[in-house]
N, C-alpha and C positions, 0 to 999 in steps of 0.2 A: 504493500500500500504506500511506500514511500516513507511510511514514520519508524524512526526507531524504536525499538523495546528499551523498557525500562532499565535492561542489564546494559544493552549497547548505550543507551545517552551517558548515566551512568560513567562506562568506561571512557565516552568522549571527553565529558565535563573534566573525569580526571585529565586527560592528555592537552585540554586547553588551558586547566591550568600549570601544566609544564610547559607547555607552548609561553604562554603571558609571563612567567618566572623567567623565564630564560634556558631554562632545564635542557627543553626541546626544544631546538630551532627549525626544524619540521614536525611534520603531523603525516605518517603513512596509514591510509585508512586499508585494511584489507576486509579482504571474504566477496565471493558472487553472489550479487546482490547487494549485499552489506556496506560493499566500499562508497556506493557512488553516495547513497542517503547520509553515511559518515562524511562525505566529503563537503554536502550541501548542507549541513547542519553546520563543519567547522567554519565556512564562506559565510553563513549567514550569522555567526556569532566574531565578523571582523577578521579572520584569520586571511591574510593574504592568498589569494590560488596560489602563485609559487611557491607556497609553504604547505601546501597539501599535496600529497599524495597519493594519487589513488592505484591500488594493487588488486582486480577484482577477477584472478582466476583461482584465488584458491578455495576450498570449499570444506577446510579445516585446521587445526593449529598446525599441522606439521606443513602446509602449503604457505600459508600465513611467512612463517618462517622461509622457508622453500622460495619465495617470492618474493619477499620484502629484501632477502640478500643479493639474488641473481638479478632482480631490477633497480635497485639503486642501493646497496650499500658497496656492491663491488664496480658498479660502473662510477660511480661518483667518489670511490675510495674513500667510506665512512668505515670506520671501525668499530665504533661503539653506537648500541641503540637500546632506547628506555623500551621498553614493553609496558604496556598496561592494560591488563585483565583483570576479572570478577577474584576477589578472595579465594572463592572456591575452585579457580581456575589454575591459581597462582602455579601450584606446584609443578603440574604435570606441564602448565606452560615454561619454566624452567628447565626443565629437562629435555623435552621438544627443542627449544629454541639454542641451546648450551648444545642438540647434538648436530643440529643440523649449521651453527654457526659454526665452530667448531674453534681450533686457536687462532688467535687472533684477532677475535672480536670481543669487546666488553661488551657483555649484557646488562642492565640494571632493570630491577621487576617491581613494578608498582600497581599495588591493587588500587580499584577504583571502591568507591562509596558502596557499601553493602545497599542494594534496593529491596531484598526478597525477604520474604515472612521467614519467619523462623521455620516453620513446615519445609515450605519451597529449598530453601537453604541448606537444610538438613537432605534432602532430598539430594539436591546437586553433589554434595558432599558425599554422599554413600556413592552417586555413580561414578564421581570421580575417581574415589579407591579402586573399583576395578576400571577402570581405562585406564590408572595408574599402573595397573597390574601389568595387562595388555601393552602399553607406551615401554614400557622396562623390559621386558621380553623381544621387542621388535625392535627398538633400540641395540639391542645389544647385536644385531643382524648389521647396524649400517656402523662404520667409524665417525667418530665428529669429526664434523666437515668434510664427508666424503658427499660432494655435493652430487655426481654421476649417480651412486649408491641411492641417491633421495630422491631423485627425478625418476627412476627406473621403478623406483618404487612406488612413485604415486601413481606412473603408470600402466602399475597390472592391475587389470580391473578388478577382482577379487579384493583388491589392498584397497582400491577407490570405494568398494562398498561398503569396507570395515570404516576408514579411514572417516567417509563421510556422512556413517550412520554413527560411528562409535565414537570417535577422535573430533 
């Protein structure tokens, strides 16, 4: 519909204010679908367009990651980038991002404003244990930063279904 969910604004609201700090001197919006409505929400809260980026082929964390280094941290030779996901996301998005970046890059992880009921919350939280499970086990198939290893991966379709029902 074009609006973000409460989890996604949320995670924006955090990244404009590292944007407006100085934190972050860009804003990469990812996910298909996800990026372009991130991208019109940071434009219309003042963020310059050349300070937004938009990344809108991946269609889960480890593409996210996948994406955001193979389209501008390595063409543009940035070495470090903040992250910023849901509390309940934090974890597994660390280990994702740490393997698919690999050395060389500083990560820093900053969760955004909890929105979800205490229910909801708890809920995210149990599914996150096991896709933590699952993230740890397939992890351990690819080297950090073997970026070939992560491409090939996202594209067996088997791995695309796990990936972007599970992950």
């Amino acid at each position: 519909k074009g609006n973000l969910s409460r989890v996604a604004k949320s995670r924006m609201e955090k990244a404009l204010e590292l944007y407006r700090n100085g934190t972050a001197p860009r804003i990469i919006t990812t996910g298909k679908g996800e990026a372009r409505v991130m991208r019109t929400y940071a434009l219309s809260k003042g963020v310059k367009a050349t300070d937004v980026l938009e990344e809108s082929h991946s269609r889960d964390t480890i593409g996210n990651a996948f994406f955001a280094r193979k389209l501008f941290l390595v063409p543009n030779g940035w070495l470090s980038i903040v992250v910023v996901t849901s509390l309940f996301h934090l974890p597994r998005a660390k280990l994702i991002f740490r393997k698919v970046l690999g050395r060389g890059y500083t990560a820093a992880f900053v969760a955004s404003r909890r929105v979800l009921s205490d229910a909801a919350f708890k809920q995210k939280l149990e599914l996150e244990k096991g896709l933590m499970l699952l993230t740890r086990f397939l992890s351990g198939l690819i080297a950090d930063g073997d970026m070939e290893a992560v491409e090939n991966f996202l594209k067996k379709p088997y791995l695309q279904y796990i990936c972007h029902h599970l992950l």
